[in-house]
C-alpha positions, 0 to 999 in steps of 0.5 A: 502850813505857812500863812497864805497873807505872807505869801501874797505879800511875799510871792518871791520870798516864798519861791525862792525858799521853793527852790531851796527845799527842791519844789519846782512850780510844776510841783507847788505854783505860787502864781496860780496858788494866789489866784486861787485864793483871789478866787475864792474870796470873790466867790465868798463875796458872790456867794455872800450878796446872794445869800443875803439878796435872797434872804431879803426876797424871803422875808419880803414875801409875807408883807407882799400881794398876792399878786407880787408873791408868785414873781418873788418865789420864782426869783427867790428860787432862781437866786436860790439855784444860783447861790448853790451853784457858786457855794458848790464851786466855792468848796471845789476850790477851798478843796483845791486850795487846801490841798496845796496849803497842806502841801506846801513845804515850812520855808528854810531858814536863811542860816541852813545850807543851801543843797539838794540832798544828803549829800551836800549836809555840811559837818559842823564838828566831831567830837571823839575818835573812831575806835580803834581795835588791837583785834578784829572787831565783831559787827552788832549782829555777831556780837548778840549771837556769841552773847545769846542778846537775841532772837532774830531768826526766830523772830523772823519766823513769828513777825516776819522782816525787820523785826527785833527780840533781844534779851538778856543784858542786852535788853537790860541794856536797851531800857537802861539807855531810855532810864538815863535819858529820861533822868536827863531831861527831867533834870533839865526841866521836861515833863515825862510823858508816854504816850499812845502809839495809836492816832487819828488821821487829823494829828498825822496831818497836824504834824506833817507826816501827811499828805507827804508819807502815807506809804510810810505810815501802818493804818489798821482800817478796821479802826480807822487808826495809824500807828504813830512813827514817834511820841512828836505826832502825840505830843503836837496835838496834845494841846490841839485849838487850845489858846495857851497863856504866855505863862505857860511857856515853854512847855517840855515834853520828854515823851517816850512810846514804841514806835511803828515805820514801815520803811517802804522806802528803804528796801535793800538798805540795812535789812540785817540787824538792828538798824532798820526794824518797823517797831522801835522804842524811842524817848522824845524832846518836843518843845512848844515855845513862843512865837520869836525866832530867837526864843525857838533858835535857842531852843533847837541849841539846847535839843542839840546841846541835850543830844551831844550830852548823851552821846557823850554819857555813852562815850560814842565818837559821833559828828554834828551834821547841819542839814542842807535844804534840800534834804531836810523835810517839808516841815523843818525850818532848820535842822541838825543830824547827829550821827554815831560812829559804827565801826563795822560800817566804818561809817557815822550813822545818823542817832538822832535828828534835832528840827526847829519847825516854828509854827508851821505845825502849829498853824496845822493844829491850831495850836496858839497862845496869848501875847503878854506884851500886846494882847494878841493871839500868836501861834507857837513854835515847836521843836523836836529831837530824838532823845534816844532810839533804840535798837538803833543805838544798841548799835554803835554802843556795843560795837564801838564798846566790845573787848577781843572776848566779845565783852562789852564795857559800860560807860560810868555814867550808864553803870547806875541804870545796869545794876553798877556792873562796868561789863557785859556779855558771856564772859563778863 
C-alpha cells in the first residue's frame, strides 16, 4: 500500500510509475483516486459538524421549556436522519477508496528496467557453464524411475495432477538441500523458524497476495483458512501493528514450512515431473529492516549474494536476471531471478526470486518501528528470497550432476548433510 499523501503530492510520479508496471488509468485513475480522497475528508468534515451540532441539540434539551423541547427533538431528529445519510455515504466511499488502495501496485524503482513482460528481464550475469555430457543424458523424470526416487503414477491416483512422492536418496536428498540452507542462514545471523502453513484472510492481504491472486490461492471454507503459498505470508504478519524498537533491526527470519499453490494459471505448462506441483517444501529469507532505501538495497544484495552461494554449494550453472517492471508483481520495488541451468530443457529455469518490497507491505500490516534519531514512527521495509525450494531444484540438481550409469554425484559441500557419501543412485 502506498501512502495516499504521497500521491496527491506526486500525482505524475505515481503515473508514470503506473505506467512501468503495466496499469493503464482504466485500471487504477489517480485523478478520480485523489478526488476520491477529497471527497471523503469533506464528508468526514460534514459528518463531523453534524454529529456535534446535534449533539449540542440533545444536551440543549433538558435546560429547554416545555414549549422549546418539541421544536428541538424534531431538528434533532432531522440532523439525526441527515447525519446517517452522510456517514453511510462516507463508508461507501472509504469501501470504494480502500478498495483501489489495496489495489494499487509499490512503484518500481528507478534503477529496474523498464519493460512489460518476462521477456524484456535483462541478464545481469552468469556464472558456470552448461553441463556437457560425453552421453545421452536422462531428463529428471527418467532418472527417478531407473533409481526407484518416486512415485509419481501412483501418486497421481491418491492425490491426483501436480502432486509428488520421492524417496529413497532422493528424499534424503530433498531434506539434505533445506539442511544446508538453513545452516547457511543461521550462519549469517537469521533466526530459524517454521512456520504454519495455514492463515487468515487478513495476513494474505497484508502481504499482497490479495486482491490480486485468489484464484491461485486453496481456501478451505469450512474453516475459513487459506493454505499459505510460502513461509513470507506467516513471517509478514508475525509482528503485525507492533511499534518495533530501532534496536531491533534488522530482524532475520529464515523460515521454512510446506507450501500450497494451485497453479491455475499454468495449465499445459510443465505438468510432468517435478517442476510444477500444488504442495512443495520451501526455506525462506525475510528480512524487516529500516525505513531507508540504502539500508533495504543492501539487504536485497545480500539475499541475492546468500542465494548465488547456494547455487554454487550445489555447483549448479545458473544466471542473475534483473526483472523488468512490467513482470515483477504488484508489490515489488525491485527485483532479481535466479535461474538454474536444466539440461534436458536446455534452458535456465527460475530457483529462486529475490524482492525488495520497502514498506508497502508493512503500511498493509501496520507493521512500525521508532526513529532513534528523531523519535518518529516510521514503517519498515521488508524484503524476501527464496532460500531453496524443493522439488523444483531436485530438478537441475540431478540432471546437471548424472553419470552415464544414471548416478548422480554430491557436491562437497552437500556430502555432510547425506551421510558423506559423493554418489547416489542403484549403481552407487
Amino acid at each position: 500500500m502506498l501512502d495516499i499523501k504521497y500521491i496527491v503530492e506526486n500525482p505524475d510520479i505515481i503515473k508514470e510509475g503506473l505506467a512501468k508496471k503495466g496499469y493503464t488509468a482504466d485500471v487504477i485513475d489517480i485523478d478520480a483516486l485523489i478526488a476520491l480522497h477529497k471527497d471523503i475528508n469533506k464528508l468526514k468534515t460534514s459528518s463531523q459538524s453534524l454529529s456535534e451540532e446535534k449533539n449540542k441539540l440533545s444536551n440543549s434539551i433538558k435546560s429547554a421549556s416545555a414549549e422549546e423541547r418539541p421544536s428541538i427533538i424534531a431538528k434533532s431528529k432531522a440532523l439525526g436522519e441527515e447525519l446517517k445519510a452522510e456517514q453511510e455515504k462516507l463508508a461507501a466511499e472509504q469501501e470504494k477508496f480502500d478498495n483501489i488502495m489495496l489495489r494499487m501496485p509499490n512503484m518500481p524503482s528507478p534503477e529496474s528496467p523498464v519493460g512489460k513482460d518476462d521477456s524484456e528481464n535483462i541478464v545481469r550475469r552468469k556464472v558456470g557453464e552448461p553441463a556437457k555430457f560425453d552421453f545421452e543424458p536422462k531428463d529428471h523424470i527418467e532418472l527417478m524411475e531407473i533409481n526407484d526416487w518416486s512415485e509419481m503414477e501412483r501418486i497421481a491416483k491418491v492425490s491426483g495432477s501436480r502432486t509428488y512422492a520421492i524417496k529413497n536418496d532422493l528424499a534424503k536428498l530433498e531434506l539434505a538441500m533445506h539442511m544446508l540452507v538453513l545452516d547457511k542462514l543461521r550462519s549469517h545471523g537469521f533466526t530459524v523458524i517454521t512456520v504454519p502453513s495455514i492463515s487468515k484472510e487478513k495476513p494474505l492481504y497484508g502481504q499482497g497476495y490479495l486482491p490480486f491472486s485468489r484464484d491461485e490461492i486453496y481456501y478451505m471454507p469450512a474453516d475459513d483458512i487459506y493454505l499459505s503459498g510460502t513461509a513470507e505470508l506467516i513471517l509478514n504478519s508475525l509482528r503485525a501493528d507492533e511499534i518495533l524498537n530501532e534496536a531491533e533491526l534488522p530482524i532475520l527470519y529464515a523460515g521454512f514450512s510446506p507450501c500450497f499453490r494451485r497453479e491455475a494459471g499454468a495449465a499445459g505448462k510443465d505438468t510432468r515431473g517435478l517442476v510444477r506441483v500444488h504442495q512443495f517444501m520451501k526455506t525462506e529469507q525475510f528480512v524487516i529492516c529500516k525505513n531507508d532505501i540504502a539500508e533495504s538495497e543492501k539487504w536485497h544484495q545480500k539475499l541475492l549474494q546468500i542465494s548465488e552461494e547456494v547455487l554454487q554449494d550445489l555447483e549448479l550453472p545458473y544466471q542473475v536476471l534483473e526483472v523488468c517492471t512490467g513482470d515483477m508483481g504488484a508489490p515489488k520495488y525491485r527485483q532479481y531471478d535466479l535461474e538454474a541451468w536444466v539440461p534436458s530443457q536446455n534452458c535456465y529455469r527460475e530457483t529462486h526470486s529475490c524482492s525488495n518490497i520497502t514498506e508497502w507491505q508493512a503500511r498493509r500490516t501496520n507493521l512500525r518501528y521508532r526513529d532513534n534519531a528523531d523519535g518518529k514512527v516510521k514503517y519498515v521495509h521488508t524484503l524476501n528470497n527464496t532460500g531453496i525450494a524443493t522439488p523444483r531444484a531436485l530438478v537441475p540438481f540431478i540432471e546437471n550432476h548424472q553419470n552415464a550409469d544414471g548416478t548422480v554425484n554430491i557436491p562437497e559441500k552437500l556430502r555432510p548433510y547425506m551421510g558423506g557419501v559423493a554418489k547416489i543412485g542403484k549403481n552407487a
